[in-house]
C-alpha beads as a LAMMPS data file, in Angstrom:
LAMMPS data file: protein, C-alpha beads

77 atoms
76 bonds

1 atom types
1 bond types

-500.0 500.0 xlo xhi
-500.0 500.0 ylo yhi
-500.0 500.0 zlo zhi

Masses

1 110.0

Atoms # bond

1 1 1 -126.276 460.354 -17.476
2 1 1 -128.735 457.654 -16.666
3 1 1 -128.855 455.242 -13.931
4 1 1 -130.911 451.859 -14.270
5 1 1 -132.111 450.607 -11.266
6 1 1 -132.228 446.795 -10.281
7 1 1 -135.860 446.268 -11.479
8 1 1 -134.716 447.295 -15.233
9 1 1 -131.444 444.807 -14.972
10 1 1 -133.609 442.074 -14.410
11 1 1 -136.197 442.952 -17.016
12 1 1 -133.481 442.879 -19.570
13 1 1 -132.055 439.779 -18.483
14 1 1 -135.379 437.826 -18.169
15 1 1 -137.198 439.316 -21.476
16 1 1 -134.551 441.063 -23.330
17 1 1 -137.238 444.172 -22.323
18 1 1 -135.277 447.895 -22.368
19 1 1 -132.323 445.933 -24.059
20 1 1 -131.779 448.527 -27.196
21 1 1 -132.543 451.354 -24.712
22 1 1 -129.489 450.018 -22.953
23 1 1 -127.443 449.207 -25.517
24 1 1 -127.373 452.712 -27.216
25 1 1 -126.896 454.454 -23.757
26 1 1 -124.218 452.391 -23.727
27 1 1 -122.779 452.928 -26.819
28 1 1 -123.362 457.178 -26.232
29 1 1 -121.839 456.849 -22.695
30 1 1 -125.129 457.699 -21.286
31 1 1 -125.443 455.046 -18.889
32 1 1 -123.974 454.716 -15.846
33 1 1 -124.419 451.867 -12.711
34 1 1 -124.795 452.266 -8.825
35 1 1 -122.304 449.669 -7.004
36 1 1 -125.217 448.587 -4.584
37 1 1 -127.135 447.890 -8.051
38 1 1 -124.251 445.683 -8.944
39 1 1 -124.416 443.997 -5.490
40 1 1 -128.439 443.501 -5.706
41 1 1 -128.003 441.624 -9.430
42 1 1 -125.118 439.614 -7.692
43 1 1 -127.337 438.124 -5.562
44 1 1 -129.485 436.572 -8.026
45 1 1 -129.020 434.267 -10.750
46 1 1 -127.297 436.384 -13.776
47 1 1 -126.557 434.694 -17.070
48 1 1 -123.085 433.469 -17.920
49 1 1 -122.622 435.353 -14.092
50 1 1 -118.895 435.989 -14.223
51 1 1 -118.979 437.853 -17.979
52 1 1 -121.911 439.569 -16.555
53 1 1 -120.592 440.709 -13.517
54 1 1 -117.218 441.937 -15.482
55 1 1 -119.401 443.874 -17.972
56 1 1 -121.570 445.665 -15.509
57 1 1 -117.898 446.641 -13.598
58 1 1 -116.947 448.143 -16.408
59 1 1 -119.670 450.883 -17.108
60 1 1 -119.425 453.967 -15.398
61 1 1 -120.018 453.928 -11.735
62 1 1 -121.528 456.548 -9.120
63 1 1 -120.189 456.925 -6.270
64 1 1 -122.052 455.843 -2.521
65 1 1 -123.418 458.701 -0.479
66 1 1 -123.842 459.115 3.103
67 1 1 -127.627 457.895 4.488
68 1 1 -127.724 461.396 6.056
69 1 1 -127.227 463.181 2.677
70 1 1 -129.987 460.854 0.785
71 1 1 -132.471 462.073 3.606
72 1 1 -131.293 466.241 3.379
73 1 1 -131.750 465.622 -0.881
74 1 1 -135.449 464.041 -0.263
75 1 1 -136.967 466.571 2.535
76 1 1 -135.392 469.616 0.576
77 1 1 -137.385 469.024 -2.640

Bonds

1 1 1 2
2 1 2 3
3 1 3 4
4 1 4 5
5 1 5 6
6 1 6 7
7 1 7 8
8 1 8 9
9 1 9 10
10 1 10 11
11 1 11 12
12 1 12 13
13 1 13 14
14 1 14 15
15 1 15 16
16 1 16 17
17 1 17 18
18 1 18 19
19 1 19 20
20 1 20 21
21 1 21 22
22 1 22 23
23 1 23 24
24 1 24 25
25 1 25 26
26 1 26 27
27 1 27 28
28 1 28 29
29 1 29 30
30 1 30 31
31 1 31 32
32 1 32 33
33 1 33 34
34 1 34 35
35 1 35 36
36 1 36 37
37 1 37 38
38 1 38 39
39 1 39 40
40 1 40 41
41 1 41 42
42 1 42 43
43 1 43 44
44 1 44 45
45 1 45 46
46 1 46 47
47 1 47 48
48 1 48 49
49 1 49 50
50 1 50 51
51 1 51 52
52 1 52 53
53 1 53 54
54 1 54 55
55 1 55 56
56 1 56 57
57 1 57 58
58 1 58 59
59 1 59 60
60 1 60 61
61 1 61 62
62 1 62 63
63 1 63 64
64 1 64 65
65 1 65 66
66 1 66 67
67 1 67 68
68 1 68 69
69 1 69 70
70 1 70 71
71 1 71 72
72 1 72 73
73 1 73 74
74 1 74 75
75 1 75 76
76 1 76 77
């Protein structure tokens, strides 16, 4: 499973650049979206922004975790 990050979102909406990477991880299942990533796009300008905004609900979403768990994850490795 792969997560894009915000950065990537925007590159494919601005230049169409990582669009056929997306699109087959897509179509394999492969890709999957944080909610805050959803959130972040939503504050910009998205194009037709509703459709958008629908599609990206629909892939698969991770769930949130705790602040406190990020920071164990980070000074263990």
């Amino acid at each position: 499973m792969i997560l894009a990050d915000t950065p990537i979102w925007l590159a494919m909406f601005r230049t169409d650049d990582y669009k056929a990477e997306l699109e087959t991880l897509i179509v394999n299942d492969q890709l999957c979206i944080h909610p805050f990533v959803i959130a972040e796009l939503a504050l910009g300008t998205l194009p037709e922004r509703r459709r958008t905004l629908a599609y990206l609900d629909q892939l698969i979403s991770i769930r949130p975790v705790r602040l406190e768990d990020v920071g164990h994850m980070i000074e263990a490795r």
